[in-house]
C-alpha positions as CSV (number, residue, x, y, z in Angstrom):
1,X,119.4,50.6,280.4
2,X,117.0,51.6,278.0
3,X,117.6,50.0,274.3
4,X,115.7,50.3,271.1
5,X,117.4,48.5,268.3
6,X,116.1,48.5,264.6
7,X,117.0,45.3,262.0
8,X,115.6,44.4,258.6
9,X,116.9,47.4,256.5
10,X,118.9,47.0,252.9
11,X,118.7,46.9,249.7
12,X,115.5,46.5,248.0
13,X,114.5,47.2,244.2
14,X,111.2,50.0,243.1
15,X,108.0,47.5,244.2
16,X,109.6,45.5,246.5
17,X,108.9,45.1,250.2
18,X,110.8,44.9,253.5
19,X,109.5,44.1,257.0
20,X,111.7,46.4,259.9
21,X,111.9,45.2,263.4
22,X,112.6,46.9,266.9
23,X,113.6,45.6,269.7
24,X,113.1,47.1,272.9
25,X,114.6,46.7,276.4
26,X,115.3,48.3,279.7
27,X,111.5,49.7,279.9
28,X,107.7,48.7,280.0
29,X,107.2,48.3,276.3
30,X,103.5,48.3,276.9
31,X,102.8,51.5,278.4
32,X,104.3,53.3,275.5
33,X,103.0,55.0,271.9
34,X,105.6,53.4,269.3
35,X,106.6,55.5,266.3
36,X,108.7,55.0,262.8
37,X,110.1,58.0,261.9
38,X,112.6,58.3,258.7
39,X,115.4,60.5,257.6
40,X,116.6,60.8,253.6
41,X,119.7,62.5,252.9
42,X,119.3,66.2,253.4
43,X,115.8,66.4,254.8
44,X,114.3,66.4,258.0
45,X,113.1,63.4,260.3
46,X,109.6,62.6,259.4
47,X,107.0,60.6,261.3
48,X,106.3,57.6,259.1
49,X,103.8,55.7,261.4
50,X,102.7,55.3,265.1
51,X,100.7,52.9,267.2
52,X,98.8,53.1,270.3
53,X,99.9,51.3,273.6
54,X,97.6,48.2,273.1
55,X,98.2,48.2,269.4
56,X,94.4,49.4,268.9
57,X,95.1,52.2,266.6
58,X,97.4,53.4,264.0
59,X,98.3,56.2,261.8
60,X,100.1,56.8,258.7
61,X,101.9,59.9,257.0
62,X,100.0,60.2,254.0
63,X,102.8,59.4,251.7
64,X,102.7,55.8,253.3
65,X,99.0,55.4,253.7
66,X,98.3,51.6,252.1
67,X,101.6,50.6,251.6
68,X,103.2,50.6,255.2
69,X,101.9,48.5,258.4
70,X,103.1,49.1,261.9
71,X,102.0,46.3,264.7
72,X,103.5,45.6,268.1
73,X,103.6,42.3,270.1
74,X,103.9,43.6,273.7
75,X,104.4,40.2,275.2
76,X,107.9,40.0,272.9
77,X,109.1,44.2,273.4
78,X,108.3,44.5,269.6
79,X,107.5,46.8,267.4
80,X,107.4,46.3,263.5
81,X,106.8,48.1,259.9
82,X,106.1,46.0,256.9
83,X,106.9,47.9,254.1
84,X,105.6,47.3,250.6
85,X,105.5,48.7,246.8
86,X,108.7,50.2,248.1
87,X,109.3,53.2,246.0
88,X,112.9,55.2,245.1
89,X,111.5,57.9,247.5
90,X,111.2,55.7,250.5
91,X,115.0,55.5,250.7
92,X,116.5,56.5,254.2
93,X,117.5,55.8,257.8
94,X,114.4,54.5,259.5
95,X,114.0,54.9,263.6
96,X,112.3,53.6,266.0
97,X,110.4,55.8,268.7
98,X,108.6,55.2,271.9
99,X,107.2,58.1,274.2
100,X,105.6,58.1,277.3
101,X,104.8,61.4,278.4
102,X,108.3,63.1,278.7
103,X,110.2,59.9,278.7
104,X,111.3,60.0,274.5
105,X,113.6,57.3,273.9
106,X,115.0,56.5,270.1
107,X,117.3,53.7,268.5
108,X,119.8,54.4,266.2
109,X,118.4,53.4,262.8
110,X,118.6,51.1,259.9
111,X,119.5,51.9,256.5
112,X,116.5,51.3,254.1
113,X,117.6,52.2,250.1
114,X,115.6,51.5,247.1
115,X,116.8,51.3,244.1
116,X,117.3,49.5,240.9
C-alpha cells in the first residue's frame, strides 16, 4: 500500500538547521510533484516547498525562500528538506505530499520545534 513516512524532526535551537526525510513506497515515486507542507499549533497547513517530477524545479513559500532546500532522489523513493537558520516561527508538524493528478497521498508528520 501506499506509504509516505517523514524522519529527521526534533529539537533544534534559533539558527540551527535540520535536514527532513520521506520515504515513499507502494507507488511510482517518479511520476509524482513532491510537496512539504507544515502545520503550527492553531493555524492552517501551509505549503512550505514543492519539486517537479525530475527534480528540475522548485518553489518556496516566501517565508522559507533561502533558508529551506527540497531535492528528491527518485532512484531511492526520496524526497528531502534541509532546513537552516531555523527560526522560533518554523516550529510545527511537517508533511510530506505527493500528487499525481487526483491521486494526493500524505504521511503523517514529524515534529519540528525550535526553540531555546
Amino acid at each position: 500500500q501506499v506509504q509516505l513516512v517523514e524522519s529527521g524532526g526534533g529539537l533544534v535551537q534559533p539558527g540551527g538547521s535540520l535536514r527532513l526525510s520521506c520515504a515513499a513506497s507502494g507507488f511510482t515515486f517518479s511520476t509524482y510533484v513532491m510537496r512539504w507542507y507544515r502545520q503550527a499549533p492553531g493555524k492552517e497547513r501551509e505549503l512550505v516547498a514543492q519539486i517537479s517530477r525530475s527534480g528540475g524545479s522548485t518553489n518556496y513559500a516566501e517565508s522559507v525562500k533561502d533558508r529551506f532546500t527540497i531535492s528528491r532522489v527518485n532512484s531511492m523513493n526520496t524526497v528531502s528538506l534541509q532546513m537552516n537558520s531555523l527560526k522560533p516561527e518554523d516550529t510545527a508538524v511537517y508533511y510530506c505530499n505527493a500528487q499525481n493528478g487526483a491521486a494526493n497521498y500524505w504521511g503523517k508528520g514529524t515534529l519540528v520545534t525550535v526553540s531555546s
